[in-house]
C-alpha positions in Angstrom: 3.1 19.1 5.5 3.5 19.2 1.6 4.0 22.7 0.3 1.4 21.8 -2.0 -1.2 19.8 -0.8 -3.6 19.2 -3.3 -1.1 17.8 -6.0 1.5 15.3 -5.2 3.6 13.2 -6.8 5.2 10.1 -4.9 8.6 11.6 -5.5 7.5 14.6 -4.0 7.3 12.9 -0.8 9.0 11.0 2.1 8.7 7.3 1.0 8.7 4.1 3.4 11.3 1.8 1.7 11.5 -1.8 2.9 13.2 -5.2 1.9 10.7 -5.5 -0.3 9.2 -2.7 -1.7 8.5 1.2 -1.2 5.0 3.1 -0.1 5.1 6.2 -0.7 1.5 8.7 1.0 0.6 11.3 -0.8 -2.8 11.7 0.6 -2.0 11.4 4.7 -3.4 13.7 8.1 0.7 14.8 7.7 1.3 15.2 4.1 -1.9 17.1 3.2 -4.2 17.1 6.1 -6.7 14.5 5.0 -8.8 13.7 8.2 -10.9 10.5 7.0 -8.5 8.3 4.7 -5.0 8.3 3.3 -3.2 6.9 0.7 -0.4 6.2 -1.8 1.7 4.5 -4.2 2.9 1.0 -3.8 6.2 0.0 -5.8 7.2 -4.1 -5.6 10.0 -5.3 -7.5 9.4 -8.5 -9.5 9.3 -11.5 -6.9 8.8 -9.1 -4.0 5.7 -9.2 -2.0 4.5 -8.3 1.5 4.0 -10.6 4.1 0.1 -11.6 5.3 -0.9 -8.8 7.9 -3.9 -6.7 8.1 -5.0 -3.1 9.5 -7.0 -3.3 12.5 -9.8 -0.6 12.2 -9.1 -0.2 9.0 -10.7 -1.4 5.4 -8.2 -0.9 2.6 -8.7 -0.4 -1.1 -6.0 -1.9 -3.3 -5.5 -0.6 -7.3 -3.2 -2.1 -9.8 -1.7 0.3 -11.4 0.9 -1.6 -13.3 2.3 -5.3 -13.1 0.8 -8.7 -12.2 0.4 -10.6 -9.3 -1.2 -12.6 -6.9 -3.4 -10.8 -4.4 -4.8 -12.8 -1.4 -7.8 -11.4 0.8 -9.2 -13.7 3.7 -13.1 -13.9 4.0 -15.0 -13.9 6.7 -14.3 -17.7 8.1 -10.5 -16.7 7.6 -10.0 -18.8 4.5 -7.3 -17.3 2.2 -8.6 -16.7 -1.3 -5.9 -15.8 -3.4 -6.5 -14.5 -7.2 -4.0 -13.3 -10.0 -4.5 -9.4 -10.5 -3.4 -7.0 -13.3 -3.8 -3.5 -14.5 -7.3 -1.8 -12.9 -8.3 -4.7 -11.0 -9.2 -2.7 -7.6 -9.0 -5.2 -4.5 -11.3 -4.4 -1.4 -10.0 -5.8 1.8 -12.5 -5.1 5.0 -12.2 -3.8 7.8 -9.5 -6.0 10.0 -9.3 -8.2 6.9 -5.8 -10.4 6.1 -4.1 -10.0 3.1 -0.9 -10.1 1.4 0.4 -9.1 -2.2 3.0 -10.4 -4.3 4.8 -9.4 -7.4 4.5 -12.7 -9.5 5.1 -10.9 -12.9 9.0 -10.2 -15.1 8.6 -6.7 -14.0 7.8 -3.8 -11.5 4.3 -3.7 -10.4 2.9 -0.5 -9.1 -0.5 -0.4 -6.9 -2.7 2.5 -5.4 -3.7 1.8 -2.0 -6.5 3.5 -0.1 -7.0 3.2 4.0 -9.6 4.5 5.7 -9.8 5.4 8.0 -6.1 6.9 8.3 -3.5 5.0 10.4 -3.2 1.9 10.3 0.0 3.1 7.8 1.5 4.3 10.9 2.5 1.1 12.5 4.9 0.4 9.3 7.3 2.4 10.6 7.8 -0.1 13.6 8.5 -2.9 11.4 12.3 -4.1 11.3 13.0 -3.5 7.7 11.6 0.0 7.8 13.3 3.2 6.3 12.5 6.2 5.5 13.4 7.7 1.9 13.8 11.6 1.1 11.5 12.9 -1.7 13.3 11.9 -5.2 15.8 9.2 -3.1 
């Protein structure tokens, strides 16, 4: 658990690093002992992008930080409806809900992500391409 849990930065923390991007939970049941939601900092590269998936379980809120992109959220038939999103647009995906997120823009794009409730970031760490990345790595 974080020495101090009430203020965290993300490179005060353990980050998951993949091909193409890093999360990095500051607000998790392990990090700070947050029983009904975590959360944390989402860094894509320009280009980069995660693949569709979704959390069963789980709804998920989605802040842009920084960057643009293209944010795609199924609805409730399963159609994909994909919109361009920029600085404080906040994305709600629901419960179970398909979705995907790409860097389209020349730079980095940075995103706040919100699940609740917590868990569904656990099953990252089975995915091939996961790492994980020591606090200021």
């Amino acid at each position: 658990m974080a020495k101090d849990k009430y203020f965290l930065y993300p490179k005060d923390v353990d980050s998951f690093g993949f091909d193409w991007g890093r999360l990095a939970l500051t607000v998790a049941p392990e990090v700070n002992g947050a029983e009904r939601f975590s959360g944390g900092v989402v860094d894509l590269p320009s280009g980069e992008g995660h693949a569709r998936h979704n959390h069963p379980g789980s709804e998920e809120i989605i802040f842009v930080i920084s960057g643009e992109g293209e944010q795609m959220v199924e609805d409730e038939n399963g159609n994909p409806v994909t919109h361009k999103v920029g600085p404080g647009c906040t994305v709600y995906v629901p419960e179970s809900r398909f979705h995907s997120t790409k860097n389209t823009g020349s730079g980095p794009m940075q995103l706040f992500v919100v699940y609740s409730p917590a868990g569904p970031e656990r099953a990252l760490r089975d995915l091939p391409d996961f790492r994980l990345v020591s606090p200021g790595t």
